[in-house]
Structure formats: structure tokens, C-alpha cells
C-alpha positions as CSV (number, residue, x, y, z in Angstrom):
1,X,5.0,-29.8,-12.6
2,X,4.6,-26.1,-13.0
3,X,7.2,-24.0,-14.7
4,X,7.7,-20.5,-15.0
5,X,9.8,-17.9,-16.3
6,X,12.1,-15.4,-14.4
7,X,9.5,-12.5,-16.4
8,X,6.2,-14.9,-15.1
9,X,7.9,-15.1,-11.4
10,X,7.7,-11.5,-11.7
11,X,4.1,-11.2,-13.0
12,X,2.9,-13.4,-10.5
13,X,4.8,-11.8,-7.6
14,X,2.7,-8.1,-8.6
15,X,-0.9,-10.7,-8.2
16,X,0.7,-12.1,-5.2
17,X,1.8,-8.4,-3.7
18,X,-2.0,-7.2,-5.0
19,X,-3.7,-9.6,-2.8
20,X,-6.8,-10.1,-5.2
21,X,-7.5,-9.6,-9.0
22,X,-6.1,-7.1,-11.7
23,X,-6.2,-6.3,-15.2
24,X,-3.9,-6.9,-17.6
25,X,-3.1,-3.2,-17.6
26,X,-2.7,-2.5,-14.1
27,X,-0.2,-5.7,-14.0
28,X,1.7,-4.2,-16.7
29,X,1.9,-0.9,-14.7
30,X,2.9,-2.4,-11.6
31,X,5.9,-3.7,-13.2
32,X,7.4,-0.5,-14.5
33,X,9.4,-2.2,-17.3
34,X,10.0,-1.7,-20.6
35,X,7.6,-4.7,-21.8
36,X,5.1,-4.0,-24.1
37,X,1.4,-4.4,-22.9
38,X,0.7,-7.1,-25.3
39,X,3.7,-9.1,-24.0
40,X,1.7,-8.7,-20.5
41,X,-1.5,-10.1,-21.3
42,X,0.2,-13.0,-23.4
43,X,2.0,-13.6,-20.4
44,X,-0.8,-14.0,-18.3
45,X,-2.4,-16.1,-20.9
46,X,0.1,-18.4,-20.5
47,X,0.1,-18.4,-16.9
48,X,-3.8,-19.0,-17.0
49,X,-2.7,-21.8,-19.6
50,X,-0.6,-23.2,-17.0
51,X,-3.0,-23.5,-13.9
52,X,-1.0,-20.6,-12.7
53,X,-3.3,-17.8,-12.7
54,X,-7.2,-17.4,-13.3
55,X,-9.9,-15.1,-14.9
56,X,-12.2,-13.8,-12.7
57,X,-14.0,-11.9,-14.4
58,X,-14.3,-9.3,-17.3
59,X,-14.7,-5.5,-16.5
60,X,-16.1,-3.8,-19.3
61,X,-12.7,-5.1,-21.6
62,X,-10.6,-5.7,-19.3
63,X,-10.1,-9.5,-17.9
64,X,-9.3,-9.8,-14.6
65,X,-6.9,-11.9,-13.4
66,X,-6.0,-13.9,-10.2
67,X,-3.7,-16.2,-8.7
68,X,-4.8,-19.9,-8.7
69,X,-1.3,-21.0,-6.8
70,X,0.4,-19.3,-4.0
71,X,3.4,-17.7,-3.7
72,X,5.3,-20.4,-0.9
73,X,4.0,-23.3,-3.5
74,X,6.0,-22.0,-6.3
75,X,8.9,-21.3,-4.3
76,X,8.6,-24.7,-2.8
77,X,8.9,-26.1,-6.3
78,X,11.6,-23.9,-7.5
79,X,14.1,-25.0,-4.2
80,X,13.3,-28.6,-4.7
81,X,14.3,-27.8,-8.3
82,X,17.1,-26.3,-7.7
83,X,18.3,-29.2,-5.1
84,X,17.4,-31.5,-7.5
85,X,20.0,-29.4,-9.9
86,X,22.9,-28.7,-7.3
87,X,22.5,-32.7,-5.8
88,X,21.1,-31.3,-2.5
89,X,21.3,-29.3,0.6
90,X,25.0,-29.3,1.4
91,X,26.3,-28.2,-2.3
92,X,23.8,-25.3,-1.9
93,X,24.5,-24.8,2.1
94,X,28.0,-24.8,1.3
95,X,27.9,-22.7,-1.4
96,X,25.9,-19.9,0.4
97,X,28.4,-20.3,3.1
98,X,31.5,-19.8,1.1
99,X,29.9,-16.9,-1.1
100,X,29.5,-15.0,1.6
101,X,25.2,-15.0,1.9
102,X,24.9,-17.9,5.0
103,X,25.6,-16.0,8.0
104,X,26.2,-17.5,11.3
105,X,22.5,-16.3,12.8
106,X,20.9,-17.7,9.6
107,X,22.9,-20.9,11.1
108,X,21.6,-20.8,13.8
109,X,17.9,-20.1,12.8
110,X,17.8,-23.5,10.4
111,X,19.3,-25.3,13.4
112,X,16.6,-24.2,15.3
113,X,13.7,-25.1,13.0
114,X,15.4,-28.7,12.2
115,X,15.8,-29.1,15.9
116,X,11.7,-28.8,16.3
């Protein structure tokens, strides 16, 4: 099962956003923090490591990288994690309800797609 970081979530969310390939430089611009640029491309090695991303090719010096798993796959893997974690849907439905971030139309929008 794959596993990744809250920093390679966010890696892989600026491949997913870009569509197609980039460098490790233009990932490491995109996310406009204070990691270093060799943090970057070790992430993405790991993520390559991982199945998570690819190479596609090498521009000049520059690898390219890719997504090899989409962005619903992962978050499919993280929720059944995290049910897994809380014991299921009601501790987490309940939980979003009482914190506030279940609203009554989001309600009624899951009763609508369990009803199909």
C-alpha cells in the first residue's frame, strides 16, 4: 500500500494541478516554501521509489517527472485509512457533525448518492 507524507501529498498535488511533467525545479517553485531544492528532488526520488511518480524524461539536466497514480486513488487510500484509524464512517460522520464541518446540505448530498 502506498504511503506518503503530508510534504509528498503536497508535491504530488503541484504534478496533479500541472497536468503533465515538470522538473524538479519548477516543482520546487510551485510550492513557494522554504524547502531547499535538494529536499525537492529527493522527494521526488522517493516518490518515483514508491510507484508514485515517474521520469519521463531528461531535458538537458533536468529529469522530468510525472504522476504514475492519480490524485482520487490516493485520496481513496488515505479515507479508507483513516476509517480504518477512527473504526469507520459514523465516528468520523459524527465527528464532522459535532465539529461544526457536516452541514445539513452536505447531508443531504451523501443521502442522495447512497440513495443511487
Amino acid at each position: 500500500m502506498l504511503h506518503l507524507s503530508k510534504f509528498e501529498l503536497e508535491v504530488m498535488a503541484v504534478l496533479w494541478r500541472a497536468g503533465g511533467e515538470l522538473s524538479v525545479r519548477e516543482v520546487h517553485e510551485a510550492l513557494g516554501k522554504d524547502a531547499a531544492y535538494t529536499t525537492v528532488q529527493t522527494i521526488l526520488q522517493r516518490l518515483e521509489q514508491k510507484g508514485a511518480v515517474r521520469r519521463t524524461r531528461k531535458v538537458g539536466n533536468a529529469l522530468m517527472f510525472a504522476p504514475a497514480v492519480t490524485r482520487k486513488a490516493v485520496h481513496r487510500r488515505l479515507i479508507d485509512e483513516l476509517l480504518a484509524l477512527v473504526g469507520g464512517s459514523q465516528p468520523l460522520l459524527a465527528h464532522l457533525v459535532d465539529s461544526g464541518k457536516l452541514s445539513l446540505d452536505d447531508l443531504k448530498a451523501i443521502e442522495k448518492k447512497v440513495r443511487k
